[in-house]
ZAMARGU-4260 file (C-alpha; in steps of 0.2 Angstrom, whole numbers, plus 5000, padded with zeros to 4 digits):
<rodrens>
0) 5134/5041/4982 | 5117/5042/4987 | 5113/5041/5006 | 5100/5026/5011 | 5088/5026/5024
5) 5086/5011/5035 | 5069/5005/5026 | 5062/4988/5018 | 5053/4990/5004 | 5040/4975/5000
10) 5033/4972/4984 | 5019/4958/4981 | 5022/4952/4964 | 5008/4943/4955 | 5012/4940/4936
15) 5019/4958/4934 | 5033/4955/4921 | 5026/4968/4911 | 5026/4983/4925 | 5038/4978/4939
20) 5051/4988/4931 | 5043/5002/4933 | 5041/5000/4950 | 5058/4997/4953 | 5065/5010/4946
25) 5055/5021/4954 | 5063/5014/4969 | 5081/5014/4965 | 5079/5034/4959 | 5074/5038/4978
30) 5082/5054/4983 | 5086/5043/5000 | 5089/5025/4994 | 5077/5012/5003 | 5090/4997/5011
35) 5083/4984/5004 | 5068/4978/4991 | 5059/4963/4996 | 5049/4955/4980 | 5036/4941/4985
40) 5033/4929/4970 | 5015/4925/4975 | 5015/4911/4964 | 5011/4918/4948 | 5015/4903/4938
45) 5020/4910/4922 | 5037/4921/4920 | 5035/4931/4933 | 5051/4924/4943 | 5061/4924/4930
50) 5058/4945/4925 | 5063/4946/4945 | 5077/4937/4946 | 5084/4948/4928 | 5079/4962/4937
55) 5087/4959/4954 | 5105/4955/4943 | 5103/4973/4935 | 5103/4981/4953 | 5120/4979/4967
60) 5122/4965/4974 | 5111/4963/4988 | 5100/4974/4987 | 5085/4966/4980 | 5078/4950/4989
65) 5068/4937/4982 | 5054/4927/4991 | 5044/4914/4981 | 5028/4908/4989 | 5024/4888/4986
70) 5006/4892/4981 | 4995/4909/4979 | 4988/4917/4996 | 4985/4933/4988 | 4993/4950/4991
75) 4989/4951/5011 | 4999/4936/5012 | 5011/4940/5000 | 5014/4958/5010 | 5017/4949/5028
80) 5030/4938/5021 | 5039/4952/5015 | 5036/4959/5029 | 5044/4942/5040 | 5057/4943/5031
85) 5063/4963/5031 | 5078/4968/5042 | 5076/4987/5046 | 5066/4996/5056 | 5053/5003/5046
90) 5042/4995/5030 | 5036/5003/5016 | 5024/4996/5004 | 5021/4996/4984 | 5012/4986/4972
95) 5020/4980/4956 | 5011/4991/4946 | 5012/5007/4954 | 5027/5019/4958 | 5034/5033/4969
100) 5038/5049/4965 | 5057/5051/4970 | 5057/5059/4988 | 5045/5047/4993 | 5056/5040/5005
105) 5065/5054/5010 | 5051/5065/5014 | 5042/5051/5024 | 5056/5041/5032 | 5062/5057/5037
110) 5045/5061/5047 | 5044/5043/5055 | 5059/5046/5062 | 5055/5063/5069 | 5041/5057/5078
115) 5045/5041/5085 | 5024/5039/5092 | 5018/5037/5073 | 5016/5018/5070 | 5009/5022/5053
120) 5012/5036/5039 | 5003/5038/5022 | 5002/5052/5012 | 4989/5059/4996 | 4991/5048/4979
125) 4990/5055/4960 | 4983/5043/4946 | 4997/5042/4930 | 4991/5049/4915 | 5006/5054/4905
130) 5023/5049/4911 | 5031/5068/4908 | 5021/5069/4927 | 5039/5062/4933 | 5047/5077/4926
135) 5034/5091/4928 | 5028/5086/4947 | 5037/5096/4961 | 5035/5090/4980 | 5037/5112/4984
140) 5019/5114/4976 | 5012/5106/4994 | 5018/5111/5011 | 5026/5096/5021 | 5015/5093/5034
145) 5008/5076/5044 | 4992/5077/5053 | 4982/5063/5062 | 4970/5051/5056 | 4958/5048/5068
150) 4948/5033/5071 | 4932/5040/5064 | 4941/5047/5049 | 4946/5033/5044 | 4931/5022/5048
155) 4921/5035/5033 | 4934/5030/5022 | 4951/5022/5019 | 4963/5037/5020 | 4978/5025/5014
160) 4982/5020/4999 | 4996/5005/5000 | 5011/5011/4988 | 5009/5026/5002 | 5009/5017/5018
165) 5027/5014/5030 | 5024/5009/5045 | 5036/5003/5058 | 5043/4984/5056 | 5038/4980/5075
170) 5021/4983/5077 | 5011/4967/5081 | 4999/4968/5069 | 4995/4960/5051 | 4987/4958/5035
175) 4973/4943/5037 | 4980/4930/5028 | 4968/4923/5016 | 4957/4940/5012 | 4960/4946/4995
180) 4949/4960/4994 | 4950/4976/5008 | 4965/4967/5017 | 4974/4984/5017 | 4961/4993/5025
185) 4958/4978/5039 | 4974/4981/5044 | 4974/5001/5045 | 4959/5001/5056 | 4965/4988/5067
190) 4982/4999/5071 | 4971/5013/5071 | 4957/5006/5086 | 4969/5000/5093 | 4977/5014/5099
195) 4992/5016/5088 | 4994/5034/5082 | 4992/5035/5063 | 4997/5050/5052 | 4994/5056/5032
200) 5003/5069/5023 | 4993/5078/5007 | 5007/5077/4996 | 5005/5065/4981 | 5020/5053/4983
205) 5013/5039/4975 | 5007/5036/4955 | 4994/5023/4953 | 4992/5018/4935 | 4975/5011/4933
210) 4958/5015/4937 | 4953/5010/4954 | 4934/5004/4950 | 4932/4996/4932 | 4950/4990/4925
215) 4958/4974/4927 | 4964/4968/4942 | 4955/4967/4960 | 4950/4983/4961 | 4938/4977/4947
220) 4930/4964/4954 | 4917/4978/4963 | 4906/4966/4972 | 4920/4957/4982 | 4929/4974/4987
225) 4912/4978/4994 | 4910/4964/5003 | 4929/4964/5008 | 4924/4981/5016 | 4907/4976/5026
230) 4918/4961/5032 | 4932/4975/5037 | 4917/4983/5049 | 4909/4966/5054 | 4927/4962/5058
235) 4931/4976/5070 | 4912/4974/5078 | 4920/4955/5085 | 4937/4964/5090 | 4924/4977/5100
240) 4933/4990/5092 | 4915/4997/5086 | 4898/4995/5095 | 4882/4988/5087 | 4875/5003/5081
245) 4892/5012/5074 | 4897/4994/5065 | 4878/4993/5057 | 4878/5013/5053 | 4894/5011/5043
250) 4889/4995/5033 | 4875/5006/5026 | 4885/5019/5022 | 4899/5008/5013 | 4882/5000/5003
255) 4878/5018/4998 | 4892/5024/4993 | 4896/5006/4983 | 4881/5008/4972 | 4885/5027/4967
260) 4902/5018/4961 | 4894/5005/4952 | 4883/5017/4943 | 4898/5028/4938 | 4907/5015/4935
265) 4892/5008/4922 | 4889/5025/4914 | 4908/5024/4910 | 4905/5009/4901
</rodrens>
């Protein structure tokens, strides 16, 4: 039998029939098997529930908890209940249509607990093209290694994708509930100004399998992720984590870099 690691995995789940098996799979085949998998029904008002609940009767007992939210808050929302609800020490987070590569847990767990003054880890992500990536794909090709994020690091750019982020159940801080766009990266930079030490490893653990700019789902919506991420720096200017000048400075740069998106993303097209 596998060993597990004392880690709650939550999962937002959003009319996902079609892709949450995917994710959990990639879960259950975990070198170091997670304790427990939280899946939040955000309300997805089709058959959603139902592809959960299948699911959770094809797993041990146990193992897989599900959460159904009375209407839909959206995925920071979704991610803090989860997030309530988990039992062990540390939380790791994946969306319903990505996956992990299968030492995922094992490598990063294993580095939280080794330095106990990390509040947050992430590591590098890899976009899923063709699925024989599971097979072909070794961890060994990258060394193993954390380094800091610092806080001007990540204010250039979010280092963090979610589906790589674990962070320790206790910290005090959380997803805004109500933002649907850059809720993710609200709630890296405030751990990170705040003082919490925050590390990233190079290694792809994570598949993402769709674009990130110009395919369904929020990231599509390229306008409101902008906004989402000037109101991220307005944000910390209230808070005092940034000054005027840094908080103004950043906004233009974010515009900047939003419009060389948007013209990639039309040339695409």
């Amino acid at each position: 039998m596998r060993k597990s690691a004392p880690v709650s995995v939550v999962v937002p789940c959003y009319r996902c029939g079609k892709t949450i098996g995917r994710a959990l799979n990639s879960i259950a085949a975990q070198t170091l098997i997670p304790s427990e998998v939280l899946l939040v029904d955000d309300c997805s008002g089709d058959d959603t529930k139902d592809v959960l609940e299948h699911l959770r009767a094809s797993f041990p007992d146990g193992w897989i908890k599900i959460i159904s939210l009375a209407e839909n808050a959206g995925p920071g929302a979704a991610r803090n209940a989860g997030w309530e609800a988990a039992v062990e020490p540390y939380v790791a987070f994946l969306d319903a249509d990505d996956s992990w590569h299968k030492r995922k847990i094992e490598i990063q767990y294993t580095f939280m607990e080794n330095n106990p003054l990390v509040a947050l880890s992430g590591h590098a992500w890899t976009r899923m093209v063709l699925n024989e990536i599971y097979s072909s794909y070794s961890v060994d090709d990258y060394g193993h290694t954390f380094t800091d994020v610092s806080k001007t690091q990540l204010m250039r750019s979010n280092r963090f994708s979610t589906p790589s982020v674990m962070l320790r159940r206790d910290i005090k801080h959380r997803f805004t509930d109500g933002k649907r766009y850059c809720e993710d990266y609200g709630l890296w930079t405030e751990i990170c100004c705040s003082g919490l030490r925050c590390s990233r490893s190079p290694l792809p653990l994570a598949y993402l399998h769709k674009a990130e700019y110009g395919e369904t789902g929020l990231s599509a919506a390229l306008w409101k992720m902008e906004k989402g991420e000037l109101d991220v720096y307005r944000n910390l200017y209230k808070r005092k984590y940034l000054g005027l000048l840094a908080s103004s400075g950043l906004c233009v740069w974010s515009l900047i870099r939003f419009t060389f998106r948007l013209v990639r993303v039309k040339l695409k097209n």
